[in-house]
N, CA, C and O atoms as CSV, one atom per row, in Angstrom:
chain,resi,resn,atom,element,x,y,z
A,1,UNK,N,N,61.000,88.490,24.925
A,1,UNK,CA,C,60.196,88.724,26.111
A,1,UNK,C,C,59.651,87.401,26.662
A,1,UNK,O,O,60.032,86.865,27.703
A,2,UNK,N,N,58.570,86.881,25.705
A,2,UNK,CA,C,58.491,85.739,26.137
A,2,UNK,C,C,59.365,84.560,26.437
A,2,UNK,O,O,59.342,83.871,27.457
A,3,UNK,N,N,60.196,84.427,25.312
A,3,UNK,CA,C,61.619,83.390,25.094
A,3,UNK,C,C,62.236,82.658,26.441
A,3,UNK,O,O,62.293,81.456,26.699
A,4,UNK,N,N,62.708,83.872,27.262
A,4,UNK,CA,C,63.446,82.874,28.518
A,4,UNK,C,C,61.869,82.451,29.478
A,4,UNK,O,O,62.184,82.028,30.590
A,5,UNK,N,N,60.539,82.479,29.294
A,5,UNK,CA,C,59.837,82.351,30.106
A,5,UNK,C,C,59.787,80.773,29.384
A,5,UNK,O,O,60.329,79.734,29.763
A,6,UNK,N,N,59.108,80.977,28.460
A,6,UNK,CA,C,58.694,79.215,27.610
A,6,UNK,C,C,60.002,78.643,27.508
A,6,UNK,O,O,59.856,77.444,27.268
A,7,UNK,N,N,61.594,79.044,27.602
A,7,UNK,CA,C,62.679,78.063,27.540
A,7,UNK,C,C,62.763,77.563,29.188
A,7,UNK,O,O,62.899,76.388,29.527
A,8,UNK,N,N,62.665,78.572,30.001
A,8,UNK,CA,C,62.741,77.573,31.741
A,8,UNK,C,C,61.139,76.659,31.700
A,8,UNK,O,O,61.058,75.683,32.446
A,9,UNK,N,N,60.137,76.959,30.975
A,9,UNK,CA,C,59.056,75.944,31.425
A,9,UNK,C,C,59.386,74.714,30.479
A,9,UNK,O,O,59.084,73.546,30.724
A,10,UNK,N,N,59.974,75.117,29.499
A,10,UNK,CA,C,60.489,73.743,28.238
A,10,UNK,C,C,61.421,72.824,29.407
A,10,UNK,O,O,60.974,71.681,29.504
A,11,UNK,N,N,62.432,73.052,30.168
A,11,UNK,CA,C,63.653,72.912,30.985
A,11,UNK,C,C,62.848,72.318,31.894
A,11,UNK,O,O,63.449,71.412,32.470
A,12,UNK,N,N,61.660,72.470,32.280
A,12,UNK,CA,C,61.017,71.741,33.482
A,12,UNK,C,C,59.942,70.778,33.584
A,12,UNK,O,O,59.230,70.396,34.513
A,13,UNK,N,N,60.068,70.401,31.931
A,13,UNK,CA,C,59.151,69.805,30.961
A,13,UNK,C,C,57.547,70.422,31.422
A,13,UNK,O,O,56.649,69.612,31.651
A,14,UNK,N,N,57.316,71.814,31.523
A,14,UNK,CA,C,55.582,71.932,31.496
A,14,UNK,C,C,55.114,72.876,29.853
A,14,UNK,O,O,54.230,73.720,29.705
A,15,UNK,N,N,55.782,72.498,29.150
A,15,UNK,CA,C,55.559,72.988,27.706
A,15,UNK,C,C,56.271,71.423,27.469
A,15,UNK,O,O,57.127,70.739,28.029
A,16,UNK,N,N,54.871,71.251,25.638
A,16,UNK,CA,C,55.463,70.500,24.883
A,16,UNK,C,C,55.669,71.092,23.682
A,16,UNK,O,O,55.629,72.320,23.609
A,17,UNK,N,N,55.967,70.159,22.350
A,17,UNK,CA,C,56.166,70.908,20.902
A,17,UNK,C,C,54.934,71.932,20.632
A,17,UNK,O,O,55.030,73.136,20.394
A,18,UNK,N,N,53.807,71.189,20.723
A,18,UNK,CA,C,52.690,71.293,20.145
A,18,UNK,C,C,52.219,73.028,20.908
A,18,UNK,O,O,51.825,73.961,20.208
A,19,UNK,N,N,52.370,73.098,22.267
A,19,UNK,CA,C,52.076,74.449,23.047
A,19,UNK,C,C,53.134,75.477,22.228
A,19,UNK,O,O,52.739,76.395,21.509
A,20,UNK,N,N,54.407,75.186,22.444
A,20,UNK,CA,C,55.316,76.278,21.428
A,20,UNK,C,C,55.032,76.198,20.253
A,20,UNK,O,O,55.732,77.112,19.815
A,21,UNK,N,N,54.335,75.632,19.091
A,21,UNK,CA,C,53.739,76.365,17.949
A,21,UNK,C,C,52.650,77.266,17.883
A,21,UNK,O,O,52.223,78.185,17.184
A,22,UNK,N,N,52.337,76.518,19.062
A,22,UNK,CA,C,50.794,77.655,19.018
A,22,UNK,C,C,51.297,79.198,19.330
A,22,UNK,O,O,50.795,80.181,18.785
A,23,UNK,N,N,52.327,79.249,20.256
A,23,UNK,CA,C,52.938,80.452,20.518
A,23,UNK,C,C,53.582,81.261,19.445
A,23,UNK,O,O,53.638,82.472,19.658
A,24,UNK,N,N,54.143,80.746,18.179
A,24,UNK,CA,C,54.397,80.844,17.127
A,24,UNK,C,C,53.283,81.372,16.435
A,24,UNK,O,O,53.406,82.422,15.804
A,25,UNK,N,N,52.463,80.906,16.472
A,25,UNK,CA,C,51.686,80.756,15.574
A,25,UNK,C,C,50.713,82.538,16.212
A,25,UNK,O,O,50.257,83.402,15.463
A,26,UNK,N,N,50.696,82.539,17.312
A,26,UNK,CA,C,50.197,83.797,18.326
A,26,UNK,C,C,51.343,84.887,18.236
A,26,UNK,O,O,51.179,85.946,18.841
A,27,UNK,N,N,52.248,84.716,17.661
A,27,UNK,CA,C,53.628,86.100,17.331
A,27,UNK,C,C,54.580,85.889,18.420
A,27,UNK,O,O,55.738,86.269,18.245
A,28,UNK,N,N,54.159,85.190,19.807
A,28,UNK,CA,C,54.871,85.458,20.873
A,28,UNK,C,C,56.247,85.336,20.613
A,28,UNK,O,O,56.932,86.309,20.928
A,29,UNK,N,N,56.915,84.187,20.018
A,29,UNK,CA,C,57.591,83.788,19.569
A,29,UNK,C,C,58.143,84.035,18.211
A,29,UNK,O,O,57.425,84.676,17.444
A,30,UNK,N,N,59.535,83.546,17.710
A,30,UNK,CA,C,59.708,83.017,16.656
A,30,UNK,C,C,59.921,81.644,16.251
A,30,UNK,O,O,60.311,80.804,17.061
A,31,UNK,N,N,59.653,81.338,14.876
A,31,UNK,CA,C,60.068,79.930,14.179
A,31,UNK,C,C,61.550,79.520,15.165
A,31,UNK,O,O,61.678,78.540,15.899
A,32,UNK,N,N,62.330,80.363,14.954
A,32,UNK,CA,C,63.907,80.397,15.190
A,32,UNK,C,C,63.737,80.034,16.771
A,32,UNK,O,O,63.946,78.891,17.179
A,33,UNK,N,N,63.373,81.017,17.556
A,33,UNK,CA,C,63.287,81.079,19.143
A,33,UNK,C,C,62.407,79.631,19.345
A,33,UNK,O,O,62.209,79.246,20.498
A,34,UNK,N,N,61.981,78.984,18.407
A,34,UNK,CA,C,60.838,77.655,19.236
A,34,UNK,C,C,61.660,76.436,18.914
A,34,UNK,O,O,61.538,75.431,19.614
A,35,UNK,N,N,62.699,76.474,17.636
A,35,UNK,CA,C,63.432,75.439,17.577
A,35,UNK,C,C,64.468,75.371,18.345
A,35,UNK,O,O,65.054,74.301,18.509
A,36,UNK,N,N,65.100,77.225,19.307
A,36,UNK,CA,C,65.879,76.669,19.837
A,36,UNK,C,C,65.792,75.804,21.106
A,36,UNK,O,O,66.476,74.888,21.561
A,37,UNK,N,N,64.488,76.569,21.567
A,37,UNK,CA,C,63.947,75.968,22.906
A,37,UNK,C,C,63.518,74.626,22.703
A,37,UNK,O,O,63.447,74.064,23.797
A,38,UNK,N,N,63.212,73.899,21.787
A,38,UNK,CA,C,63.370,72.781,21.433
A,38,UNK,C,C,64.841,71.911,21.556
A,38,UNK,O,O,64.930,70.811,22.100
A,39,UNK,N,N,65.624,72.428,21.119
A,39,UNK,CA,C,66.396,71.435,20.948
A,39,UNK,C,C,67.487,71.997,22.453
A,39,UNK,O,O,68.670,71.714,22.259
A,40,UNK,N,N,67.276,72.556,23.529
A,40,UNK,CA,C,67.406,72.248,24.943
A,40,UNK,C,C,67.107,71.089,25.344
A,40,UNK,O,O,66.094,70.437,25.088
A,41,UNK,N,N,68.068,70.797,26.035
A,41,UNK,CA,C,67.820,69.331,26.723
A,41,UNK,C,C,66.785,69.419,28.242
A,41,UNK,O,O,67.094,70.425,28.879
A,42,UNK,N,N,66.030,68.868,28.700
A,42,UNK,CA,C,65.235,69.146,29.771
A,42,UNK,C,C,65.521,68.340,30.735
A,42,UNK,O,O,66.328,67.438,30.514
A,43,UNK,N,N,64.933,68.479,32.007
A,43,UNK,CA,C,65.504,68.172,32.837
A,43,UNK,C,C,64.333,66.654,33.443
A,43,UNK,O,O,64.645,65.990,34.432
């Protein structure tokens, strides 16, 4: 649900590492879903 929202703001650099753990850390996410959006290349 959340996933493609925080991977296009990762893509437009307005998320950093540190905001996607916290999302992790809040359930929104997973471990899995934050490394992948991590390792997207941004623009």
């Amino acid at each position: 649900m959340f996933y493609s929202f925080f991977l296009n703001m990762w893509i437009m650099k307005k998320l950093d590492e540190t905001y996607l753990e916290g999302q992790v850390t809040k359930g929104r996410i997973t471990t899995k879903e934050k490394d992948m959006i991590i390792s997207t290349p941004q623009i």
